[in-house]
C-alpha positions in Angstrom: -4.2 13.9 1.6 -1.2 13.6 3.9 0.6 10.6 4.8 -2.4 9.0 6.9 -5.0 9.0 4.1 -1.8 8.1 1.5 -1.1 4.9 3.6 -4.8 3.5 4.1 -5.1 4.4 0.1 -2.3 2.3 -0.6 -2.6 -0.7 1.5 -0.2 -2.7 3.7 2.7 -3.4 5.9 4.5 -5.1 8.6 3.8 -7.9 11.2 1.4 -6.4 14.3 3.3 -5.1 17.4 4.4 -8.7 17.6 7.9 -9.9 16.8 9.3 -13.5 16.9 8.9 -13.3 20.6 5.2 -13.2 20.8 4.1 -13.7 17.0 2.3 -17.1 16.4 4.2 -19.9 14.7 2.8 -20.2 11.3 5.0 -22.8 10.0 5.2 -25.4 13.1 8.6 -24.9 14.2 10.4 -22.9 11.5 12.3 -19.9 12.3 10.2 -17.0 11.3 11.2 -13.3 9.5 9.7 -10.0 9.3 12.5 -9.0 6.1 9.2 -8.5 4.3 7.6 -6.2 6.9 5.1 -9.3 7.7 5.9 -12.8 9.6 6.9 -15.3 7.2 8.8 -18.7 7.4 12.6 -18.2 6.4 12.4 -21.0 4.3 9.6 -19.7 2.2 10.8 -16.2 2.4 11.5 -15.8 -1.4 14.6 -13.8 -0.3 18.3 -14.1 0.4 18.2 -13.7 4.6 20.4 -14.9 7.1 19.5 -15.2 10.7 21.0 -15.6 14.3 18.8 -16.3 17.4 19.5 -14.6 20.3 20.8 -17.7 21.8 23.7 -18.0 19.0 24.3 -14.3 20.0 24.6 -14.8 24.1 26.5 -18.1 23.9 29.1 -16.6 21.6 29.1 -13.4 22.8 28.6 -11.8 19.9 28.4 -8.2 21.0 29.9 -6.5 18.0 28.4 -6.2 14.6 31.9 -7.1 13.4 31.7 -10.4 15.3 29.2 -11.4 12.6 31.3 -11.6 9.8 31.8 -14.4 8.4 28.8 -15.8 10.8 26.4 -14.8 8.2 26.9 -15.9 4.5 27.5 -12.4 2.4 28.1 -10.1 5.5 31.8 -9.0 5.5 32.7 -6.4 9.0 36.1 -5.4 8.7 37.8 -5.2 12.2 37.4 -1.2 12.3 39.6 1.5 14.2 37.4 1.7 17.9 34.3 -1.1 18.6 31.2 1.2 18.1 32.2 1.8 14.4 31.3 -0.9 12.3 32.5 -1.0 8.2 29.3 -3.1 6.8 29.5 -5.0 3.5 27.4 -7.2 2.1 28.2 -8.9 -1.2 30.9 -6.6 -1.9 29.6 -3.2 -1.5 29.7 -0.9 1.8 31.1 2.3 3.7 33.8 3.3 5.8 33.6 6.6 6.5 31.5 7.1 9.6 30.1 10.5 8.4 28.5 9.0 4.7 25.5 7.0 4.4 25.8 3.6 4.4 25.2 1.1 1.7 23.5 -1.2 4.5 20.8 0.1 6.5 20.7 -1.2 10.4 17.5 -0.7 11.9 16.5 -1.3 15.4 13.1 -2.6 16.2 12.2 -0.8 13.0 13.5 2.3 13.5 16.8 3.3 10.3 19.9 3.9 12.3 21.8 6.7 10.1 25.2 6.5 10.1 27.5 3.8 10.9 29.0 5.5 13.8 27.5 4.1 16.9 26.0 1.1 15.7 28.9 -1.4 15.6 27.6 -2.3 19.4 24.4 -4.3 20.3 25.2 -6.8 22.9 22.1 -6.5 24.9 20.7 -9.9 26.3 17.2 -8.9 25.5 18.1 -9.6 21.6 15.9 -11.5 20.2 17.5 -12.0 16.6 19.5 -10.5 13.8 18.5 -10.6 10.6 20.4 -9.7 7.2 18.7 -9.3 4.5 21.4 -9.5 1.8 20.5 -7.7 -1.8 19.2 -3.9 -2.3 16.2 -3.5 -0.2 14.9 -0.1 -1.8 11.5 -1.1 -2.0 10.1 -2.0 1.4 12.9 -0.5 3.3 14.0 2.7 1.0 17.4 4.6 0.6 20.7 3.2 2.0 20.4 -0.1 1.3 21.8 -0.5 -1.7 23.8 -3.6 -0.5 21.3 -4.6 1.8 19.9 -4.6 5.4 20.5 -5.7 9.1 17.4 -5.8 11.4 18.4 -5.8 15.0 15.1 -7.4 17.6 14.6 -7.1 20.5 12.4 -9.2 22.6 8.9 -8.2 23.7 7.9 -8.5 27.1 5.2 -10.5 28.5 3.2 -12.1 31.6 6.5 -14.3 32.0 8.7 -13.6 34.7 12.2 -14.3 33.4 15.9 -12.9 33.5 19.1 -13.2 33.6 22.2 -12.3 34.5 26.0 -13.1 33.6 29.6 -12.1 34.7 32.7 -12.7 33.2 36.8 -12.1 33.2 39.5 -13.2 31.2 42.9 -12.0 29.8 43.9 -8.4 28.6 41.7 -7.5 31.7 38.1 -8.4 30.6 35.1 -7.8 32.6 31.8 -8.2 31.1 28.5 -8.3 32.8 25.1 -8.2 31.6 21.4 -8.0 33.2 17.6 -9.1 31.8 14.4 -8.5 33.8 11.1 -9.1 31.9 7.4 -9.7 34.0 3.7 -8.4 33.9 3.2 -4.7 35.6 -0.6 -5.4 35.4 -1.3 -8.9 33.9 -2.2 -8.8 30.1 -2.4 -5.1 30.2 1.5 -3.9 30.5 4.5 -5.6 30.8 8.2 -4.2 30.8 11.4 -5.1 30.6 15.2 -3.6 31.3 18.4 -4.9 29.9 22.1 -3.7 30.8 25.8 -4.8 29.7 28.8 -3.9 30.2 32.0 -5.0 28.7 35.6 -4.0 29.4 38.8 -5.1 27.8 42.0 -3.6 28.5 44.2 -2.6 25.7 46.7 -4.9 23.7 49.2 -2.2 22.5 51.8 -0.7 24.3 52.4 3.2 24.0 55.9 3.7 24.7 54.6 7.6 24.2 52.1 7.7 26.7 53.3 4.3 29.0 50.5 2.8 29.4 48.2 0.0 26.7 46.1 1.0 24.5 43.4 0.1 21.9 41.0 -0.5 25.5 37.0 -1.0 25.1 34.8 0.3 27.8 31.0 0.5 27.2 28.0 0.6 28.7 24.7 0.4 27.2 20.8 -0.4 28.4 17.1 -0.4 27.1 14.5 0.0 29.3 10.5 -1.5 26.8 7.1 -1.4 27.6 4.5 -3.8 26.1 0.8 -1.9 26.4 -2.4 -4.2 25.7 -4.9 -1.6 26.9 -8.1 -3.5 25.5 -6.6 -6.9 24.9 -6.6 -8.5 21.7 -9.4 -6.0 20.0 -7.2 -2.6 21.2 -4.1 -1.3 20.6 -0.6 -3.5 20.4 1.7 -0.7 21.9 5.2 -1.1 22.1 7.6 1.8 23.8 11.6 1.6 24.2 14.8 3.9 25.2 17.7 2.4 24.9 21.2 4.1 25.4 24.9 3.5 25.0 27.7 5.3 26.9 31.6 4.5 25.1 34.9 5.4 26.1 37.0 3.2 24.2 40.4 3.9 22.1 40.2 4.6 18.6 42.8 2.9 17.3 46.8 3.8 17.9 48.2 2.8 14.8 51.7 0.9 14.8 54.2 2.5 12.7 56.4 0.7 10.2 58.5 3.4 9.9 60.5 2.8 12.7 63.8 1.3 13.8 62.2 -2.0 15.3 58.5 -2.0 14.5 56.4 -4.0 16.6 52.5 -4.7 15.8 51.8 -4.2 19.7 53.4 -1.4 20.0 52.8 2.7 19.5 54.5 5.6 20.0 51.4 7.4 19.5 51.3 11.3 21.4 47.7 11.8 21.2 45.5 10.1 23.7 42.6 8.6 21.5 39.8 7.8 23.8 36.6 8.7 22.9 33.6 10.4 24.1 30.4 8.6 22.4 27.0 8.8 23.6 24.2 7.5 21.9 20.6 7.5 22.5 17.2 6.1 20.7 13.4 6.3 21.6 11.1 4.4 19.6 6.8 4.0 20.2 5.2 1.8 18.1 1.5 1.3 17.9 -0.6 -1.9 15.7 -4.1 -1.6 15.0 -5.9 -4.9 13.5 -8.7 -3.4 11.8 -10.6 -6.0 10.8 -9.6 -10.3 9.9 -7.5 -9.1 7.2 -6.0 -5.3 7.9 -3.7 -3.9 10.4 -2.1 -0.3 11.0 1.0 0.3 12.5 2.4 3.5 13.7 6.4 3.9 14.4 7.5 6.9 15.3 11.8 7.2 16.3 14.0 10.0 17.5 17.6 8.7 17.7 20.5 11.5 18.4 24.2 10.9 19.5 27.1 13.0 20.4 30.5 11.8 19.3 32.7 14.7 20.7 35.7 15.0 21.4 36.4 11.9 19.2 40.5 11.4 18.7 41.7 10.2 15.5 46.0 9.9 14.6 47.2 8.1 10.9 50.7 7.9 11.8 51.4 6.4 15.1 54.3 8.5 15.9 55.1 10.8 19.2 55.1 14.1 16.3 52.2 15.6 15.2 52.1 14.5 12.3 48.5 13.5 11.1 46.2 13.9 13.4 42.6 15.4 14.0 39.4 15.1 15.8 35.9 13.9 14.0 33.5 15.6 16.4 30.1 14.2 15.2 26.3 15.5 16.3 23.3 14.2 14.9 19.6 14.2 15.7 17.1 12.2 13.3 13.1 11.6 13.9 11.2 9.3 11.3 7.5 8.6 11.5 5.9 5.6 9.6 2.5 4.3 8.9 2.2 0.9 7.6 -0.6 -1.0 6.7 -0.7 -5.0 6.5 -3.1 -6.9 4.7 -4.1 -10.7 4.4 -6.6 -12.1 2.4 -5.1 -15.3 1.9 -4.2 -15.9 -1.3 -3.0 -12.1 -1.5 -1.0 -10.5 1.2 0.7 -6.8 0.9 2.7 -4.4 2.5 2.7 -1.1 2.0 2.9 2.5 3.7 4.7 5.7 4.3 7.5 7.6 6.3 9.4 10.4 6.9 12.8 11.5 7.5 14.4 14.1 9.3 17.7 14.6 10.6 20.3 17.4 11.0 24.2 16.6 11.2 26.9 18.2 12.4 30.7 17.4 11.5 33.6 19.0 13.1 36.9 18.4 12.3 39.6 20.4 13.4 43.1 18.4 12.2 47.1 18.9 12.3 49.4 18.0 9.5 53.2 18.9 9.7 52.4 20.9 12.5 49.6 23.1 10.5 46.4 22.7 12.4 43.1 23.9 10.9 39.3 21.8 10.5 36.2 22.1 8.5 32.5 21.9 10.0 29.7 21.1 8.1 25.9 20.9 9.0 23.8 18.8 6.6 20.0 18.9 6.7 18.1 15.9 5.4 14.6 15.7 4.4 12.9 12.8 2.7 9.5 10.8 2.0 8.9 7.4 0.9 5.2 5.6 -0.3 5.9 2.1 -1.2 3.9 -1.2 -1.5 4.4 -4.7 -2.1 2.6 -7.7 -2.4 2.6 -11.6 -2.9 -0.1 -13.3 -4.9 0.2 -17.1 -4.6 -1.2 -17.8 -8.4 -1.9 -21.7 -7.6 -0.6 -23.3 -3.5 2.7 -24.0 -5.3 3.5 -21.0 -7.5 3.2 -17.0 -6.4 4.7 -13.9 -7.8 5.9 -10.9 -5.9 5.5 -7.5 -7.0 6.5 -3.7 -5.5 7.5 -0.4 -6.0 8.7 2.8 -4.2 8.8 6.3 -4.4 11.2 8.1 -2.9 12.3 12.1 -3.0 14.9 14.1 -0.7 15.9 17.0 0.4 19.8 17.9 1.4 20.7 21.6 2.7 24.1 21.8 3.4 26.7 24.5 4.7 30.7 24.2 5.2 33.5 26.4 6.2 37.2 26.1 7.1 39.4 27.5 9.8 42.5 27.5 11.3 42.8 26.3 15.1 45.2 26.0 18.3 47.3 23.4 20.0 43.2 22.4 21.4 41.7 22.2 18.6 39.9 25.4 18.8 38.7 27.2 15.8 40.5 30.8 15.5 39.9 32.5 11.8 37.8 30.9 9.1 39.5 30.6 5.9 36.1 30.2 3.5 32.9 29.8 3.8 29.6 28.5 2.1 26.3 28.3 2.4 23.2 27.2 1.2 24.0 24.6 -0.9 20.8 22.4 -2.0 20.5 18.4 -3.6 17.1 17.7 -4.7 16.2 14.0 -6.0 14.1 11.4 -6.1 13.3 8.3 -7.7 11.3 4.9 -8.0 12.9 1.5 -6.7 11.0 -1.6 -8.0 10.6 -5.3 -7.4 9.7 -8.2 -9.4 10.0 -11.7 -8.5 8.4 -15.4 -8.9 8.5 -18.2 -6.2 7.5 -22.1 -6.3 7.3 -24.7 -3.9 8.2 -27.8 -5.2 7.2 -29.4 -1.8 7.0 -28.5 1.9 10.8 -29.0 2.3 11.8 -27.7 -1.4 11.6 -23.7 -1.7 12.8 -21.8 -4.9 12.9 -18.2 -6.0 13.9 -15.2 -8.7 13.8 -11.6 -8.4 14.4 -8.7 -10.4 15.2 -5.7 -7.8 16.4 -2.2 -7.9 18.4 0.5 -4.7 20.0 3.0 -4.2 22.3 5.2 -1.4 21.1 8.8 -1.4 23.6 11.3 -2.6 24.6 14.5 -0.5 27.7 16.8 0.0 31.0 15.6 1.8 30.6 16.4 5.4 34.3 16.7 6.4 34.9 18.6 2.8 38.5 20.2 4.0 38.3 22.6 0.6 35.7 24.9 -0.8 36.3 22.9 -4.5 35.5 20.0 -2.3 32.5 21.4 -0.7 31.1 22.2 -3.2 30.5 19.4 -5.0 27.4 17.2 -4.4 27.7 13.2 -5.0 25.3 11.7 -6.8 23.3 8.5 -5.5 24.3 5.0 -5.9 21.9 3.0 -7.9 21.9 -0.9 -8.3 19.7 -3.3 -10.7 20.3 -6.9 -9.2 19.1 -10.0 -10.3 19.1 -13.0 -7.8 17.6 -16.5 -7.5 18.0 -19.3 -4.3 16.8 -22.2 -3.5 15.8 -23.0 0.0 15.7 -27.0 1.0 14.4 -28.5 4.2 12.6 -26.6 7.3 13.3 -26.3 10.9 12.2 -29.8 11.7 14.4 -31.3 9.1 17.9 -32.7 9.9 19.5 -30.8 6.9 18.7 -26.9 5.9 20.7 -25.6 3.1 20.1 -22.5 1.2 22.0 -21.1 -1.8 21.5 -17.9 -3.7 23.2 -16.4 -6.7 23.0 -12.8 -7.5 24.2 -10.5 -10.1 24.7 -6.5 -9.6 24.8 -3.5 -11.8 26.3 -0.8 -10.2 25.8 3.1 -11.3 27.4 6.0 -10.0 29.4 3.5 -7.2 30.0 6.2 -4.0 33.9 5.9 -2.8 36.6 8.7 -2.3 39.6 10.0 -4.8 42.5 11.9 -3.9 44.6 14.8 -5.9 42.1 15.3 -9.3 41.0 17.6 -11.6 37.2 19.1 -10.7 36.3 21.9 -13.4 40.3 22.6 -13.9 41.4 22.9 -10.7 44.1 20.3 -8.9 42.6 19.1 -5.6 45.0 18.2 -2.6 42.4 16.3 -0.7 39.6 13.7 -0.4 36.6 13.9 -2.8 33.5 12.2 -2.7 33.4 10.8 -6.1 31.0 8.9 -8.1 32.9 6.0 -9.7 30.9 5.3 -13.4 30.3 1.9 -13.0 31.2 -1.3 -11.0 29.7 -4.8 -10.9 29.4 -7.9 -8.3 28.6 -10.9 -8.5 28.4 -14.4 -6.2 27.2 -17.8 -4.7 26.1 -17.6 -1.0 25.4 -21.1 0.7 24.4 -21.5 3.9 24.0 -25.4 5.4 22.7 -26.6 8.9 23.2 -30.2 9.8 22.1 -32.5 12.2 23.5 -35.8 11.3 22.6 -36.9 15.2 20.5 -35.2 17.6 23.3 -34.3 19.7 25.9 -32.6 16.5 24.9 -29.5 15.0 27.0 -28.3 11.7 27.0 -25.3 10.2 28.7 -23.9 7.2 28.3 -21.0 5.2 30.3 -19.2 2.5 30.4 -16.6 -0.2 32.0 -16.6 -3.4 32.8 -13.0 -4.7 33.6 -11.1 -8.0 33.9 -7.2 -7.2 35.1 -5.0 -9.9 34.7 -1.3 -11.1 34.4 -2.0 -15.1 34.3 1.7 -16.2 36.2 4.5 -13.9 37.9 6.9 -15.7 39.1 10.7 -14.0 41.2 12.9 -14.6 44.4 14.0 -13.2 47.1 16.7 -13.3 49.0 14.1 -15.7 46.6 13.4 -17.9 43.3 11.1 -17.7 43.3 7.9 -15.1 41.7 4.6 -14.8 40.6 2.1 -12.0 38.9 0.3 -14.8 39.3 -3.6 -13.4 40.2 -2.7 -10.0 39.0 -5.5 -7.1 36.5 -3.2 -4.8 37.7 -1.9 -1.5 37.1 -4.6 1.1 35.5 -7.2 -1.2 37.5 -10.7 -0.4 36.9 -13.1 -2.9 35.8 -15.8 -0.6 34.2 -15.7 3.0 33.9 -19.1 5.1 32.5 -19.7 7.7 32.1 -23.4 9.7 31.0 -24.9 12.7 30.6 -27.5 15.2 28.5 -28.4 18.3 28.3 -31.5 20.5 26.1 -31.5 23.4 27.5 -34.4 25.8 24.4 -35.2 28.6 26.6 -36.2 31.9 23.6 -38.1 34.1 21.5 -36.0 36.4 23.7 -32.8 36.4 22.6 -31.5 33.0 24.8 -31.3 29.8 28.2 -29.8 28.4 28.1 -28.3 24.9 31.6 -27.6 23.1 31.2 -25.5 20.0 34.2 -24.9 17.7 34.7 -22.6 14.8 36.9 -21.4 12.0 36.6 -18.3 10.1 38.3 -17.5 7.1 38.6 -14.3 4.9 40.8 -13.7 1.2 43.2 -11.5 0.4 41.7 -8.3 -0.5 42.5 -4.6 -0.6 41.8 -1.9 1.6 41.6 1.3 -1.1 40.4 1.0 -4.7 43.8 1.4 -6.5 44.3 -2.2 -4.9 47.8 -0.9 -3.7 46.7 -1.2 0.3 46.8 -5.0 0.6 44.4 -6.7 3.6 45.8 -10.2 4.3 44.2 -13.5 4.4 42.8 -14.3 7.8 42.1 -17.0 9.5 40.5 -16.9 13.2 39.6 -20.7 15.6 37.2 -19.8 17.9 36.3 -22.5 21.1 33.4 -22.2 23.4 32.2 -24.9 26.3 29.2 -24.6 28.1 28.0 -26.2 31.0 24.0 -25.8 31.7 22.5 -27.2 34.4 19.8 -29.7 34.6 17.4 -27.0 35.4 19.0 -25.3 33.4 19.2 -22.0 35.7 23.0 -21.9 35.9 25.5 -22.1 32.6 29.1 -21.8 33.3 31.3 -21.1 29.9 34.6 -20.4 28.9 35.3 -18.7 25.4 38.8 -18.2 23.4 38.8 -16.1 20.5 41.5 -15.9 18.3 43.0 -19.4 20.0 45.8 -19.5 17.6 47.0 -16.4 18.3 47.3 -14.8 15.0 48.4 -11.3 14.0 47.3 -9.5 11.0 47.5 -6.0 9.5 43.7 -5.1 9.3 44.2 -1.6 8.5 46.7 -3.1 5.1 49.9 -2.1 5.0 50.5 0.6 2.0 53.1 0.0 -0.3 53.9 3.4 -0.5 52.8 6.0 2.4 50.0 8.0 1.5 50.9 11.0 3.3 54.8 11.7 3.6 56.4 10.5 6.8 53.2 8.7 7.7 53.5 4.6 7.2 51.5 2.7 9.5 48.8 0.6 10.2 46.7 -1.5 12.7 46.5 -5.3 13.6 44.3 -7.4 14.9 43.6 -8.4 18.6 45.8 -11.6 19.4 43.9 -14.4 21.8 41.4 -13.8 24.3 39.9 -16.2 27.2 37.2 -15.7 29.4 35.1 -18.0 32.0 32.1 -16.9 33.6 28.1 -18.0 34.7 25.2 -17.3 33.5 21.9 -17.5 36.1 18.5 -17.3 34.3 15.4 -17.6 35.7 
């Protein structure tokens, strides 16, 4: 039948070619999602989503993925070792190797980002929003999202003629600048739009090695979209992008601790670690509305990148110690059909995609002085039909109900070799080839809503997702190759309650959850595997694991002029049955806090905006984040400290409000903490380091939009 005749058979998904930008405000004022591939109010969503408007994102300059955390209840970023790689969790359960699948998918206008290399950056000031949909999203948006999703939006353009464009400096040698042009080519036919920042920060360590500071970011990145209306309302909604991002930042020097003085801003670090990352994604996608109550939607994406040469060093030291390069190359194409249907009572999603992509891993390494490297390539194939649908039963109470099929395909081939001084391969040591994983699987959803009135909102759902499974792609052993992971399945149940709307003075939302973890994805070092001792890193399926929590997340508006805003999570992460075995016998994690799961996240705000006469209005925004103790490996050995970051922004706008001028501080208290964890024991002999955070940043600047 192929996937056009399987979609129309099924029946529906998302919202039109409209987003947030252009879609019509259903819910007179409310902030509106498309976490269930359609445009519903937030408040009525009958899911666990947090969102942040583009105007949250420019005015705090959140450019990083990790400068979420803590911003949205459930999302934990780690500060990772260079800016474009992000380490995503969301209720307790991630990645942080850049060469897995993650446990949270990112998608860009609706295109599945793989891998979470390259996608710690989006700073763009054409964003429109950010959503995060926290919870396994298997059904409606498939594989790797076991611990949920973050939708990245961009704006649409239109028959507006708007812009901006910002410049700013600070400290540690920060230069930031940023561009947005949107207006009609040919009115209501096609409109475009082009967006460009750049951001700059000079580096915070000292190398005594190398003389000169390290741990810099330097990127730039742009999107260039077209909005196509050929035949107005009754035609085609076409939307085309390229975006692209161009990094040379530091991966992280690490400060060693085994040293005579150590210093947390300071390296002696022999390997230069800048990196060479570019990054590039096309996406074209076309909505049909075929009649008052259907609409098809094409989106086709090609996304590739180049990561190479990427530096990495573990030990901080002017020896070679530990060091390698992860030289990354993917290429990934995914076509989707959707179909979206509303017949009132009744509304659906449902549709059909496919995945390609082919990935590349190189990484040549030195250890004592021995250099060799493994290179993988892993081929991915996979298909997904799903549907879903709401049913509202009586005006107050509905019922949601989905499911998805979903089946891949992983060819994979790895070999070792010994290299030079450069890196460069000279003899292979093994070889393999042709090593297949076949599965598949189904991913429901079952859930009940009511709405006790229009401000009172409540919800339960019943939900199971997964993380596909796959080789190791920087397996440094045949044993290791060899061995295929399984996939990380979930069963959570969840229920919220959603009070007041986006006319009401107070919002607050709070969700509990509840998940079952099988086969939890990490990494295990020196094990049996059929008999045989392995010296390395294995992708290994821990048995099982289990998480569970309270998220709560509260706007207030006790006067027009005060926002507050606080949101938390309360966290249990534990593996309850991990047993493997060793040289000495059997061992256990059984108990063991999960990697990277704090048990508590806050988050809390305030903004004042002071009107001073005819000139316009100051706003001065202050914020505290605060993260637990937690661990940074799962035999809870690698402690991560408790953190605690003040943040202070003030903003002048204009009474026509074309100019803003701002100054930011991050980190105003000028804390240092060891974000890598500091071992208790060194992990490799001779190798004891880690990384810390970057101590206080201000910059001023202006903003002119038009």
């Amino acid at each position: 039948m192929g996937l056009v005749g399987l979609t129309m058979l099924i029946g529906g998904t998302p919202v039109l070619a409209e987003d947030v930008a252009t879609a019509p405000d259903k819910s007179g004022g409310e902030i509106v999602v498309t976490a269930e591939r359609r445009t519903t109010p937030l408040q009525t969503t009958p899911l666990s989503v947090g969102v942040l408007s583009g105007k949250d994102i420019q005015e705090q300059k959140l450019v990083q993925l990790r400068d979420l955390s803590s911003s949205v209840a459930g999302l934990q970023v780690p500060a990772a070792a260079t800016p474009s790689l992000s380490y995503l969790f969301i209720r307790g359960i991630g990645t942080i190797s850049p060469t897995y699948s993650g446990a949270v998918g990112i998608y860009v206008d609706d295109v599945y980002q793989a891998r979470v290399i390259n996608s710690g950056i989006f700073g763009l000031p054409d964003i429109e929003r950010i959503e995060v949909l926290r919870g396994p999203q298997g059904t409606l948006y498939g594989q790797n999202t076991s611990a949920g999703a973050i939708k990245i939006v961009s704006k649409t353009p239109g028959n507006d003629f708007t812009g901006s464009f910002s410049l700013a400096a600070g400290n540690l040698k920060q230069l930031d600048g940023s561009a947005y042009v949107s207006g009609p080519i040919v009115t209501d036919v096609l409109s475009a739009s082009f967006a460009y920042a750049h951001d700059e920060t000079g580096g915070f360590t000292e190398n005594v090695t190398l003389g000169k500071k390290v741990n810099r970011v330097h990127t730039d990145q742009g999107r260039v979209k077209l909005h196509f209306t050929p035949a107005g309302d009754a035609g085609p909604d076409v939307n085309a992008s390229f975006y692209f991002l161009r990094d040379r930042s530091d991966n992280a020097a690490l400060s060693p601790l085994n040293v005579a003085d150590p210093n947390p801003r300071v390296t002696y670090e022999n390997l230069d670690l800048r990196i060479h990352n570019n990054n590039y994604l096309g996406s074209l996608s076309v909505a049909q509305k075929l009649d008052d109550h259907l609409t098809a939607k094409s989106i086709t994406g090609y996304r590739w990148f180049d990561d190479s040469p990427d530096p990495w060093s573990q030990d901080g030291l002017a020896t070679d110690t530990f060091e390698w390069q992860l030289n990354l190359h993917q290429r990934q194409f995914s076509q989707e059909l959707q179909l979206l249907g509303d017949y009132g009572r009744l509304t659906f999603s449902s549709g059909a995609i496919y995945y390609h992509e082919h990935f590349i891993a190189d990484r040549p390494n030195v250890t004592f002085g021995v250099r060799g490297g493994a290179i993988s390539k892993t081929v991915t194939d996979s298909v997904g039909i799903y549907t879903q649908g709401h049913y509202a039963i009586t005006p107050r109470f509905g019922v949601t109900a989905g499911l998805r099929y979903y089946r891949q395909w992983d060819d994979y081939d790895n070999s070792g070799y010994t290299s030079n001084a450069d890196f460069q391969p000279i003899a292979t040591t093994y070889s393999l080839t042709g090593l297949k994983q076949t599965t598949h699987g189904l991913t429901p959803k079952v859930g009940i809503d009511y709405k006790f009135s229009s401000s009172l909102f409540a919800y339960a759902s019943y939900t199971k997702g997964q993380k596909s499974g796959g080789y190791n792609p920087v397996a440094a052993a045949a044993v290791i190759a060899a061995i295929a992971i399984k996939p990380e399945k979930v069963t959570t149940y969840e229920a919220g309650l959603k009070i007041g709307s986006g006319r009401a003075p107070v919002q607050f939302n709070i969700s509990g959850f509840y998940n079952d973890f099988r086969d939890y994805q990490t990494n295990l070092s020196n094990v049996l595997l059929n008999g045989i001792l392995v010296n390395g890193s294995v992708a290994f399926n821990a048995q099982k694991s289990r998480t569970y929590g309270v998220e709560v997340e509260t706007i207030l508006h006790p006067v027009k002029a005060l926002e507050l805003r606080v949101n938390g999570t309360a966290l249990s992460a534990k593996f309850t049955r991990f047993t493997y075995q060793t040289a000495f016998g059997s061992g256990s994690y059984t108990g063991n806090q999960l990697p990277y799961a704090s048990k508590y996240n806050l988050g809390a705000s305030a903004a004042y905006t002071l009107p001073i006469g005819e000139l316009g209005d100051v706003k001065l925004r202050g914020e505290v984040k605060y993260t637990s103790r937690g661990y940074a490996d799962l035999t809870n050995v690698t402690v991560l400290p408790k953190q605690t970051y003040v943040n202070l922004d003030a903003n002048f706008t204009t009474a026509n409000k074309h100019w803003q001028i701002f100054v930011r501080a991050r980190n105003l208290l000028d804390k240092t903490y060891a974000i890598g964890g500091i071992p208790i024991t060194p992990t490799i002999p001779g190798v004891l380091a880690t990384t810390y955070n970057p101590p206080r940043t201000v910059e001023g600047g202006a903003t002119y939009s038009f």
